[in-house]
C-alpha positions as CSV (number, residue, x, y, z in Angstrom):
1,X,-164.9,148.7,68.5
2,X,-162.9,151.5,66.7
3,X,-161.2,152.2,63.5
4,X,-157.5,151.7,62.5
5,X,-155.8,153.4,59.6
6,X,-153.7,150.6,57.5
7,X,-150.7,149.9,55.5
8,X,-152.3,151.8,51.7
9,X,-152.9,155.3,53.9
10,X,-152.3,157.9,51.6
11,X,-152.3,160.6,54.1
12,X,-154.2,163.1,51.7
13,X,-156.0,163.8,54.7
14,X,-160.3,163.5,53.7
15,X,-160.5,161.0,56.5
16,X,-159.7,163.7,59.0
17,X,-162.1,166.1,57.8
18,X,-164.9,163.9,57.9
19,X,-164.1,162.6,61.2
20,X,-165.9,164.2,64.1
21,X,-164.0,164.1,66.7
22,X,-161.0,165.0,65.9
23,X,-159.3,161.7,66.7
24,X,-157.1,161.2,63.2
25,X,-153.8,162.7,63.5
26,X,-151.8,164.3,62.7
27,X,-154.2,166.8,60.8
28,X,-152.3,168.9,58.0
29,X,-153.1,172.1,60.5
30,X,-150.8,170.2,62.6
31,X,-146.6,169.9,62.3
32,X,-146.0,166.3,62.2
33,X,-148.5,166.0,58.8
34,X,-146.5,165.1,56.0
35,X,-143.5,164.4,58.3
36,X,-145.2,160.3,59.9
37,X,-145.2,157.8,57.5
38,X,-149.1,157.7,57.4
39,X,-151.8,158.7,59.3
40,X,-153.3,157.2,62.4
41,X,-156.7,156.9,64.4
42,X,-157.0,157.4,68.3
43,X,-158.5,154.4,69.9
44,X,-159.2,156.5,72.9
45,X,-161.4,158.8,71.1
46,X,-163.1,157.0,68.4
47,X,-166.6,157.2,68.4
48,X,-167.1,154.1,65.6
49,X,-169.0,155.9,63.1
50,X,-167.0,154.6,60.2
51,X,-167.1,158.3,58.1
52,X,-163.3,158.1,57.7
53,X,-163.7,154.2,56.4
54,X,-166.5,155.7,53.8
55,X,-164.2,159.1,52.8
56,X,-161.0,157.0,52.3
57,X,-159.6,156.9,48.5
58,X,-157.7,153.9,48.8
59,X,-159.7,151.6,51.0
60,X,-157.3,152.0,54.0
61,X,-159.4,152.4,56.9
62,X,-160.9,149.4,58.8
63,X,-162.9,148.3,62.1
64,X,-159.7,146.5,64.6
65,X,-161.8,143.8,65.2
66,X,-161.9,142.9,61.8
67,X,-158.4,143.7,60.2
68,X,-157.0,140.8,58.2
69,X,-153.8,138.4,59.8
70,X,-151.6,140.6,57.4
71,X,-153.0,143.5,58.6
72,X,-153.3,142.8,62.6
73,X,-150.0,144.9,63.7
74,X,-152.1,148.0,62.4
75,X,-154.5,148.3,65.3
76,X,-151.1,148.6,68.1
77,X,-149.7,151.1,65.5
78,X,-152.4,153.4,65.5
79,X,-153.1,153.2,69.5
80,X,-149.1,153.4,69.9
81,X,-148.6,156.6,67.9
82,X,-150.6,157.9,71.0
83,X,-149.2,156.3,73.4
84,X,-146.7,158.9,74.4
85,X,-148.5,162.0,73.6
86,X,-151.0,164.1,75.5
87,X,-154.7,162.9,75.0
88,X,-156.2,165.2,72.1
89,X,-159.7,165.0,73.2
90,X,-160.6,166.5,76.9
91,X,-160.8,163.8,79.2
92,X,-164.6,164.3,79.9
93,X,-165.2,163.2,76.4
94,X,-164.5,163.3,72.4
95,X,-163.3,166.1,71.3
96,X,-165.6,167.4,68.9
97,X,-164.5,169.7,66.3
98,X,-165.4,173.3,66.9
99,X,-166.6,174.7,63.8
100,X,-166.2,178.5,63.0
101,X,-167.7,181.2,60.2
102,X,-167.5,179.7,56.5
103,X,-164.7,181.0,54.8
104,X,-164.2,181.4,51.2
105,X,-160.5,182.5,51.1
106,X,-159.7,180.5,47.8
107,X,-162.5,181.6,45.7
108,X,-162.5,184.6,43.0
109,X,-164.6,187.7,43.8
110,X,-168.2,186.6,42.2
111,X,-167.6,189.5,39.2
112,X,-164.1,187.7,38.2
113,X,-164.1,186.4,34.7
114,X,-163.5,182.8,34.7
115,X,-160.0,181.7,34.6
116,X,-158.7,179.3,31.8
117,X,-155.9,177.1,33.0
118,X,-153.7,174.4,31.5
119,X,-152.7,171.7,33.5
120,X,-149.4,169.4,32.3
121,X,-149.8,166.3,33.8
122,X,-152.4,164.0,35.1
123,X,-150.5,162.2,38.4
124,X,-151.9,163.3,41.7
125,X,-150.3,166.7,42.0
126,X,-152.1,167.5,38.7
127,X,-155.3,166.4,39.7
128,X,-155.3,167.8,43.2
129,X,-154.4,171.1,41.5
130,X,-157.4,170.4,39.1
131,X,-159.6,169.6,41.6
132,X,-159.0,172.6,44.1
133,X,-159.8,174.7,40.6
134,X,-162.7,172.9,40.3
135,X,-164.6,173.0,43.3
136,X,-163.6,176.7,44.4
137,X,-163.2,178.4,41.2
138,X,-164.9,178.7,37.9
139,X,-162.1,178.0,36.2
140,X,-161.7,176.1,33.1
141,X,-159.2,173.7,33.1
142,X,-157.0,172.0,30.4
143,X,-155.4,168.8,30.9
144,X,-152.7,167.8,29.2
145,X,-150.4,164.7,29.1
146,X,-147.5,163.1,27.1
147,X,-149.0,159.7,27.6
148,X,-152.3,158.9,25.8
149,X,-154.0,157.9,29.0
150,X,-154.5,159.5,32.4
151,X,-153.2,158.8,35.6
152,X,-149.3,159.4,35.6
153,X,-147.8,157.4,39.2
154,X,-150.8,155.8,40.1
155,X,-151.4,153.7,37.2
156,X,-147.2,153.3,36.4
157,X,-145.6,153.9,39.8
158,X,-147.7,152.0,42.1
159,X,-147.2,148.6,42.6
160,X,-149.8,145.8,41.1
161,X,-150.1,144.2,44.3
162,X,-151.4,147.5,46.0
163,X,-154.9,147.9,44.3
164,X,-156.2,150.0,47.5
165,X,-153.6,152.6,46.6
166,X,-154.5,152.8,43.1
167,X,-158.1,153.4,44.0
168,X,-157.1,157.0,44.3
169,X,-157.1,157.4,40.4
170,X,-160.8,156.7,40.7
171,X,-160.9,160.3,42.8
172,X,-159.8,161.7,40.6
173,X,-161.2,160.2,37.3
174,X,-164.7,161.9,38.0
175,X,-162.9,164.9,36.8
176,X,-161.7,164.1,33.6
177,X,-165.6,164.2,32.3
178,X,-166.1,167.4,34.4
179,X,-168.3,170.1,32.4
180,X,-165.3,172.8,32.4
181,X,-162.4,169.9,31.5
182,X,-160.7,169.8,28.0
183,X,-158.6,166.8,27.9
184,X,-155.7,166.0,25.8
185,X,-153.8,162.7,26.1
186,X,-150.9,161.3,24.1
187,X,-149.6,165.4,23.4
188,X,-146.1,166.0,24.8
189,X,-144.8,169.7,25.5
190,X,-141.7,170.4,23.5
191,X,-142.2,168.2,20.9
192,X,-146.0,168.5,19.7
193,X,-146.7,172.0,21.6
194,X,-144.2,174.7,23.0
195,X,-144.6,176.2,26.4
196,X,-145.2,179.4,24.7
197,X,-148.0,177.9,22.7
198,X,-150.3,177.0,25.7
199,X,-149.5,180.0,27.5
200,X,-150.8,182.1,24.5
201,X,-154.7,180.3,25.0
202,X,-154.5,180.2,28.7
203,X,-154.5,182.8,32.2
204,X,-152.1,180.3,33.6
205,X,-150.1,176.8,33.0
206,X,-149.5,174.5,36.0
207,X,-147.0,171.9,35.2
208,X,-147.5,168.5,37.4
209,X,-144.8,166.3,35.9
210,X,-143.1,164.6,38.1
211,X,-140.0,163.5,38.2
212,X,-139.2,160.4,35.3
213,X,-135.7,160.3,36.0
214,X,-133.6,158.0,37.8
215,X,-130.1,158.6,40.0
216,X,-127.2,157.0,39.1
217,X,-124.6,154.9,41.2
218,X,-121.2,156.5,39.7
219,X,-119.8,153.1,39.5
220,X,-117.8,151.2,36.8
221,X,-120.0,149.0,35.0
222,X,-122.8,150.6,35.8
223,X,-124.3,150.7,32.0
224,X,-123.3,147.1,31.3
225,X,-126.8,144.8,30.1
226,X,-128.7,143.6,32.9
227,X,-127.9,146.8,35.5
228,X,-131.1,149.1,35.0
229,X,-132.6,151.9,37.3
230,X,-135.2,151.1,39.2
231,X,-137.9,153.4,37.9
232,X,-137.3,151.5,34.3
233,X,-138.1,148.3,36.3
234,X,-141.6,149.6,38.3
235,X,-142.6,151.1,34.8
236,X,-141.6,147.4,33.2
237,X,-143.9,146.1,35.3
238,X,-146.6,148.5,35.4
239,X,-146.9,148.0,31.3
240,X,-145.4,151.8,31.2
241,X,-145.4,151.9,27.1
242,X,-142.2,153.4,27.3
243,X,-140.5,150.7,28.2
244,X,-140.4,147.4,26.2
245,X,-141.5,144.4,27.2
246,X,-138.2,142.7,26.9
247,X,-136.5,145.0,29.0
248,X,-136.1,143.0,31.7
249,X,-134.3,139.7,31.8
250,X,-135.3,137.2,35.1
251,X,-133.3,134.3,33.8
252,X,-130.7,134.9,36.8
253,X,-131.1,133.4,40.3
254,X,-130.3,136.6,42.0
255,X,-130.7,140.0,41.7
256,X,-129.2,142.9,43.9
257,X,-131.0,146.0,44.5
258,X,-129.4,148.9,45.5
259,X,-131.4,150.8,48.4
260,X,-133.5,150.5,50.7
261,X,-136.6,152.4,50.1
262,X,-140.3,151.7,49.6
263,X,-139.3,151.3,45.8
264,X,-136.2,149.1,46.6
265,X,-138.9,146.6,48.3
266,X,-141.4,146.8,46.4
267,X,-139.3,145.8,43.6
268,X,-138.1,142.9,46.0
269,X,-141.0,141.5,47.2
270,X,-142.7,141.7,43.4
271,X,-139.0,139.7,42.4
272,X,-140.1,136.6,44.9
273,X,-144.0,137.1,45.1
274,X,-146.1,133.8,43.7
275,X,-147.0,134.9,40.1
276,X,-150.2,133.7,40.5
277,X,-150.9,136.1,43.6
278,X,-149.3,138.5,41.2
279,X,-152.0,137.8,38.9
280,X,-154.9,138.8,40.8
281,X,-153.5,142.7,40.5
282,X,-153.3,144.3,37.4
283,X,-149.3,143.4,36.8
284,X,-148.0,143.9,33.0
285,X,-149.1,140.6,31.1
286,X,-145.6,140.7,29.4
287,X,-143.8,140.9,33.4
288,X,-146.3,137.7,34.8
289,X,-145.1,136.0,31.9
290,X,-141.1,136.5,32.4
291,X,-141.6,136.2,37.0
292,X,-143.2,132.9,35.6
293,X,-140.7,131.3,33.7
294,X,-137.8,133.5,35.1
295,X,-135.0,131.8,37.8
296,X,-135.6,134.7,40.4
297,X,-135.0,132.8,43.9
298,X,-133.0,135.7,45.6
299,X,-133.2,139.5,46.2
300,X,-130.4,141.5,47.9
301,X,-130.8,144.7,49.2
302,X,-127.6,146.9,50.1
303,X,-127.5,149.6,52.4
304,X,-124.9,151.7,52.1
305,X,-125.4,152.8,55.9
306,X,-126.8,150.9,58.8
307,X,-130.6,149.7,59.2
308,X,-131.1,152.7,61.6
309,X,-130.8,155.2,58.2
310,X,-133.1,152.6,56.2
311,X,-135.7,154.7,54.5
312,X,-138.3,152.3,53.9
313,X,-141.5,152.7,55.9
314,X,-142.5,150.4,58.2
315,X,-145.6,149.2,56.4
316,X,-143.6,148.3,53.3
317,X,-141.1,146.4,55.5
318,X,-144.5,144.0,57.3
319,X,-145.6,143.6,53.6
320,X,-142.0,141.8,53.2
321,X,-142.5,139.7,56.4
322,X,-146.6,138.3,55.0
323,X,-145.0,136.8,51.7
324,X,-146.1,133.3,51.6
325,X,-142.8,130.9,51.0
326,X,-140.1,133.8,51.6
327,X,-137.7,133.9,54.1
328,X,-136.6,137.0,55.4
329,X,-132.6,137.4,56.6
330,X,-130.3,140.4,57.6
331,X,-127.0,140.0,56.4
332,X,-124.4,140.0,59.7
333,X,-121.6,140.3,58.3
334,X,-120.5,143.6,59.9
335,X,-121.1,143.7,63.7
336,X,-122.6,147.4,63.6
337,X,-125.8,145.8,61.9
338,X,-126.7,143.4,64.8
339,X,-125.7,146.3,67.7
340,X,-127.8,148.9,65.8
341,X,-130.5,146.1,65.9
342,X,-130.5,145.4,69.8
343,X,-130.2,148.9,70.8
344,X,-133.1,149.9,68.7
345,X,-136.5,150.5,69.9
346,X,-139.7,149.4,68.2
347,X,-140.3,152.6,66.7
348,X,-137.0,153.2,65.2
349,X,-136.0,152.1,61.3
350,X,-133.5,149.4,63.2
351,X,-136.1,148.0,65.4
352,X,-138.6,147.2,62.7
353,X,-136.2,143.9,62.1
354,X,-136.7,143.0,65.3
355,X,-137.4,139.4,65.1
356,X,-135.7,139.1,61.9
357,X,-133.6,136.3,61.0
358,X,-129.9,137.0,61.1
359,X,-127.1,134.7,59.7
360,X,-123.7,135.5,58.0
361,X,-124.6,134.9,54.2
362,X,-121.9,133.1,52.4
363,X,-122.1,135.0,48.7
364,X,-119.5,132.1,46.9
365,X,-121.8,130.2,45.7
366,X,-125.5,129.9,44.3
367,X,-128.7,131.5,45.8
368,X,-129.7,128.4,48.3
369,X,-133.1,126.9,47.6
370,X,-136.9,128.6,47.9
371,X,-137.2,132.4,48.0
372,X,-135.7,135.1,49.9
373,X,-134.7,139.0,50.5
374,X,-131.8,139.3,51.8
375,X,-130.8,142.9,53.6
376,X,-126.9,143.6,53.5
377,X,-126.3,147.2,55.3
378,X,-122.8,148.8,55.4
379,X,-122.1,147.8,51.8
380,X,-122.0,149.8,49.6
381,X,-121.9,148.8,45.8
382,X,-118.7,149.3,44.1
383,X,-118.0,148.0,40.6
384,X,-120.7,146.0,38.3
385,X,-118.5,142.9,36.9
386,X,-119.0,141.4,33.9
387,X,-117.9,141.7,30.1
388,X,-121.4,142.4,28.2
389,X,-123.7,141.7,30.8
390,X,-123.5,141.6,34.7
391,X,-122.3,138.7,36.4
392,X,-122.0,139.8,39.7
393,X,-121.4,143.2,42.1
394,X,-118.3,144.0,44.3
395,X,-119.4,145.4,47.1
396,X,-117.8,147.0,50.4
397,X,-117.8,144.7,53.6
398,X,-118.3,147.3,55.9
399,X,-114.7,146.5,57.8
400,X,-112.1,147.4,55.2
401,X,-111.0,150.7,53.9
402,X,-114.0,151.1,51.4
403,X,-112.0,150.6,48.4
404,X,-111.3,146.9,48.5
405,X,-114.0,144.0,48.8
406,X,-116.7,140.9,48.4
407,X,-118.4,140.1,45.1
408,X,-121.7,138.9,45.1
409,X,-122.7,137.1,42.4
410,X,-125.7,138.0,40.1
411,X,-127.1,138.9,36.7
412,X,-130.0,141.5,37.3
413,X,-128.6,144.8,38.9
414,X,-131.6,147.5,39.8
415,X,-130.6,151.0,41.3
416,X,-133.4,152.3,44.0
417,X,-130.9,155.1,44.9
418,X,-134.1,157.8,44.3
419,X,-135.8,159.9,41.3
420,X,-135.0,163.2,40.0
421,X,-136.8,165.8,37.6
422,X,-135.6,166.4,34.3
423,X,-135.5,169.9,32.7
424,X,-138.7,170.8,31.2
425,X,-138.7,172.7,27.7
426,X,-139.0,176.4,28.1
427,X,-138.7,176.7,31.3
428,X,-135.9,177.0,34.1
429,X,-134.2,174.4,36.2
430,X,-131.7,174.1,38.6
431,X,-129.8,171.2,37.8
432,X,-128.8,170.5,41.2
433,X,-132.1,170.1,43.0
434,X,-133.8,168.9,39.9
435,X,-136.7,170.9,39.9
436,X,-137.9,174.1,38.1
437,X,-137.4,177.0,40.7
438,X,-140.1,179.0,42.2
439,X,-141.9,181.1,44.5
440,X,-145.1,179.5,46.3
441,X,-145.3,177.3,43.0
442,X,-145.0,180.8,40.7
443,X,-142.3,179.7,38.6
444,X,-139.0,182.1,38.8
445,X,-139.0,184.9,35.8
446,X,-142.7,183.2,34.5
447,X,-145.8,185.2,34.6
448,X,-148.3,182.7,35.1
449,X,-146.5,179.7,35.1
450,X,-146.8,177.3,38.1
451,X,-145.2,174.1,39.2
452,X,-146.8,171.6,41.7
453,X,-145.7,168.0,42.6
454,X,-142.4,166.3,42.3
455,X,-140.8,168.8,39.7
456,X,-141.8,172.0,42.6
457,X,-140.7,170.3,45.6
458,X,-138.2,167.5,44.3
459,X,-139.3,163.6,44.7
460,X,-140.3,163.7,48.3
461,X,-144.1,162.4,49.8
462,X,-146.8,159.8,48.6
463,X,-150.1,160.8,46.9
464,X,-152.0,162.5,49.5
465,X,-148.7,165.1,50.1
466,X,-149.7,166.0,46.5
467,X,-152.9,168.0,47.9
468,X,-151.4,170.2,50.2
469,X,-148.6,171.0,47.7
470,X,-151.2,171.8,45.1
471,X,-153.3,173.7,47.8
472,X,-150.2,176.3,47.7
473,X,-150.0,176.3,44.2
474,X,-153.2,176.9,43.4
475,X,-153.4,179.5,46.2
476,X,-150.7,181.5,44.8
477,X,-152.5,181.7,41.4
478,X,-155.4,182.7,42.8
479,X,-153.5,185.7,44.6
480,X,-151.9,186.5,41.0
481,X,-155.4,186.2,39.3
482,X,-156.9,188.7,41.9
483,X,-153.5,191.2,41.8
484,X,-154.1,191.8,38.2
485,X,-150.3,189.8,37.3
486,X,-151.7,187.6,35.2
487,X,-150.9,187.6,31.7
488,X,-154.0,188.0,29.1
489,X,-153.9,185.1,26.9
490,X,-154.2,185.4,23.2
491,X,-156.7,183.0,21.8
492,X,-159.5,181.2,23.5
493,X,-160.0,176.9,24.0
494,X,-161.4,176.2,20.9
495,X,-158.4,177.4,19.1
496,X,-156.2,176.0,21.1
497,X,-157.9,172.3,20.4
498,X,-157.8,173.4,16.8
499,X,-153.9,174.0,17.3
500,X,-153.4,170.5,19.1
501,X,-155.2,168.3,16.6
502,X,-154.0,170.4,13.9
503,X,-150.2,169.2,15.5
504,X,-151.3,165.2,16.8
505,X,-153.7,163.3,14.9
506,X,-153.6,160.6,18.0
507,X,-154.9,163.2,20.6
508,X,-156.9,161.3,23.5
509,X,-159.5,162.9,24.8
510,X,-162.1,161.8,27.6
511,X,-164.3,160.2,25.7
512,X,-161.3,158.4,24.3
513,X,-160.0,157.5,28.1
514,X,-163.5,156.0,29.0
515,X,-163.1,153.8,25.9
516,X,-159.5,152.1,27.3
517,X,-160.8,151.8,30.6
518,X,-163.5,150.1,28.9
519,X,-161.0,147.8,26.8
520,X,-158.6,147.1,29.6
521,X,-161.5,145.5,32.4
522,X,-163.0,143.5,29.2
523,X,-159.6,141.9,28.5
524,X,-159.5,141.7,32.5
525,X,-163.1,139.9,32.8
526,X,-161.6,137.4,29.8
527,X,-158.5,136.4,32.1
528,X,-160.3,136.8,35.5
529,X,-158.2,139.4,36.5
530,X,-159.1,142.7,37.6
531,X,-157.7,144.9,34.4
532,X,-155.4,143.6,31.9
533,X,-153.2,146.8,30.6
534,X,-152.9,148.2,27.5
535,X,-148.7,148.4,27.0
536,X,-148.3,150.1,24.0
537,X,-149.1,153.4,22.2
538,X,-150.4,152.3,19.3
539,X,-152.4,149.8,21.8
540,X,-153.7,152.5,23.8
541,X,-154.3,155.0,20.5
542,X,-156.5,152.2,18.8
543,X,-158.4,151.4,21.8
544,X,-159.4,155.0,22.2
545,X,-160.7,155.5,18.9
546,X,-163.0,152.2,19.4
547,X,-161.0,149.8,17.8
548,X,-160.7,147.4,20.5
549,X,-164.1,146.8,21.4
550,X,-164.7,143.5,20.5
551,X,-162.2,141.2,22.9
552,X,-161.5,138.1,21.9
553,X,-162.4,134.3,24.0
């Protein structure tokens, strides 16, 4: 028996440093790690001892013989991702890792006074950050967030259905009651603190935040009611409190989704998935309340190239084909889709539809009966139509001249076209990349300011790319800490919790976090569901200070 790495793998990469024989690649020494869409286990070279099963955050690793039916392809995947490359291990046996002199490259010199450093944002690229502090400094370590609870992405960018991914917040939650953590929730940076402020009470700021913002289409109509960006959608229904509960309206039969990314079908197959399977995730009450009584039957998701540039990955696409009740169809209306199809190989972005219904969709009238997701590549959208609200979207065929073509009726329009960072206060940004420029992570012109995360690198990689991103971060800090560049900061911590609850009366701190967590899987245990979310600020605010303790039924 041996071990297969599945669909939630977050390719942070603890598996492979557990494992050994060296048989999970590729390793982040390696060039391929952070380029394959996950990580994967040789089945030549597996010795079944089940340490990468008991490292994994997110529950991803399993025995073969004993992966679920939705989960069966992952056991070929694995083996296949070896298939055409030299064996790693030497063909007389496992290759076992060769271990070399301990190294201690990212620590302090022992006589180095430890370093105080604030880190903005709690996602993963904050938390690997804190974490490497942590464990190979003394540091102390600040963490600050606009929103008065942790977690950033993995609590309002991963889907409901995918509780295995969110399992990585519990990694990192053992540090928000570390001894040498200050926490500060519900404080945002230009409006309740400056930039100058927390570098005046710290050796160093790291700012992990991400990148909130959404890219637009460009098209006519584009701000008409009912046409909203994606991200607005996935914090919707991920109870983001942010974004209000009536944001989103499902009373139309079809909505069209523009991409075709991991966010494009994950906000598809959420659109057409059973509410009640919905339910057993940790889904915004107020968004399992409108996908119950909404009219949702359809989902349409335009490519504006062909299904070989698709950038979904290929375990978000076999989520799509395990939805109980929904039919699956390519849209062939433009020959290039069905060539690029038949030529394709197994591996390739076109060949993962292999097997894929394919019929010539007739758009003129309503979305036929039952549930389905509908890909349409080589169409790409060109005008939202409607007076108030959108009633439909004309799109390109793929045969005319680009500026002429179809309409396909539908009220909900969501645009999946990708994220982008927004300029953070105090500090600079190049507009075009949307990120804040830098060195290694040192931000350009800032002594002792550091970026990690989306807003460093621009909205590229899942959680685990996170850790090697903070790994250079941090590392260059550390080189700044022991080259004396460091800037001496003013006051000390207790002044600067002084300052932030002199500025926010609603700060959050840890013991404040343990009490939602505490509130949200009470309200859960009352509904039989795993967590039921807190949605709004003054929600989250009052069950921090206790004042939701007693749950009602």
């Amino acid at each position: 028996m041996t071990y297969a790495i599945t669909q939630t793998c977050c390719s942070d990469a603890t598996c492979v440093s557990v494992c050994p024989v060296n048989c999970i690649h590729p390793t982040p020494e390696e060039p391929d790690f952070g380029r394959t869409e996950m990580l994967y286990i040789d089945p030549k070279s597996c010795i079944d001892c089940g340490a990468c099963a008991d490292a994994c955050p997110v529950e991803a690793v399993f025995p073969v013989d004993s992966l679920p039916a939705s989960q069966q392809e992952y056991g070929p995947l694995n083996a296949a991702y070896f298939a055409d490359r030299q064996a790693e291990q030497d063909p007389s046996g496992p290759n076992f890792h060769v271990w070399g002199e301990p190294s201690f490259t990212r620590s302090l010199p022992s006589d180095f006074a430890p370093l105080r450093v604030a880190v903005v944002g709690t996602g993963p690229a904050g938390m690997y950050a804190a974490e490497d502090l942590l464990l190979h400094t003394s540091a102390e370590v600040t963490l600050i967030d606009r929103l008065p609870v942790a977690g950033g992405l993995i609590r309002y960018g991963v889907a409901p259905d995918h509780l295995s991914t969110k399992r990585a917040g519990d990694t990192f939650a053992r540090f928000h009651t570390h001894p040498r953590v200050r926490m500060h929730l519900g404080v945002e940076v230009g409006r309740d603190i400056s930039p100058e402020e927390i570098a005046a009470h710290h050796d160093a700021v790291i700012y992990a935040v991400g990148a909130s913002g959404g890219r637009r289409l460009g098209i006519p109509g584009e701000d008409l009611a009912g046409s909203i960006c994606a991200t607005t959608f996935v914090s919707w229904y991920n109870a983001h409190p942010e974004v209000a509960p009536d944001a989103v309206d499902l009373s139309t039969e079809r909505v069209v989704v523009v991409g075709t990314g991991n966010v494009a079908l994950d906000a598809a197959r959420i659109l057409v998935s059973d509410p009640d399977a919905l339910a057993a995730g940790d889904i915004a009450g107020h968004a399992l309340d409108a996908l119950r009584a909404g009219s949702v039957r359809e989902v349409v998701l335009l490519g504006r190239r062909g299904p070989e540039d698709a950038a979904y990955t290929r375990s978000e696409l076999l989520a799509l084909t395990h939805l109980d009740g929904v039919d699956l169809v390519v849209d062939d209306h433009d020959p290039r889709t069905g060539a690029a199809v038949d030529a394709a190989g197994p591996d390739d972005r076109a060949g993962l539809l292999k097997g894929v219904a394919r019929e010539t969709v007739d758009w003129s009238g309503p979305a036929p009966a039952g549930r389905r997701i509908v890909f349409r590549f080589h169409s790409a959208p060109l005008e939202a139509l409607g007076g108030v609200a959108v009633g439909a979207v004309r799109v390109t065929d793929g045969t005319n001249d680009g500026t002429s073509g179809r309409e396909i009726p539908g009220g909900l329009l969501l645009r999946a076209v990708g994220r982008r960072g927004l300029p953070v206060p105090g500090l600079p940004f190049d507009e075009a990349a949307g990120i804040v420029p830098h060195e290694g992570g040192r931000v350009t012109g800032r002594p002792g300011t550091y970026v990690v995360g989306w807003i460093k690198r621009g909205p590229t990689g899942g959680i685990g790319a996170n850790r090697t991103c903070a790994a250079e971060t941090v590392g260059t800090l550390l080189d700044d800490a022991v080259g004396g560049t460091l800037p001496a900061p003013e006051q000390g911590a207790k002044a600067f919790q002084r300052l932030v609850r002199r500025r926010n009366r609603r700060v959050v701190d840890a013991r404040g976090l343990a009490e939602i967590e505490r509130t949200e899987l009470a309200l859960g245990r009352r509904d039989g569901r795993p967590r039921v979310k807190l949605a709004t600020v003054p929600e989250l605010v009052a069950a921090a200070r206790g004042g939701r303790r007693r749950i009602p039924g």
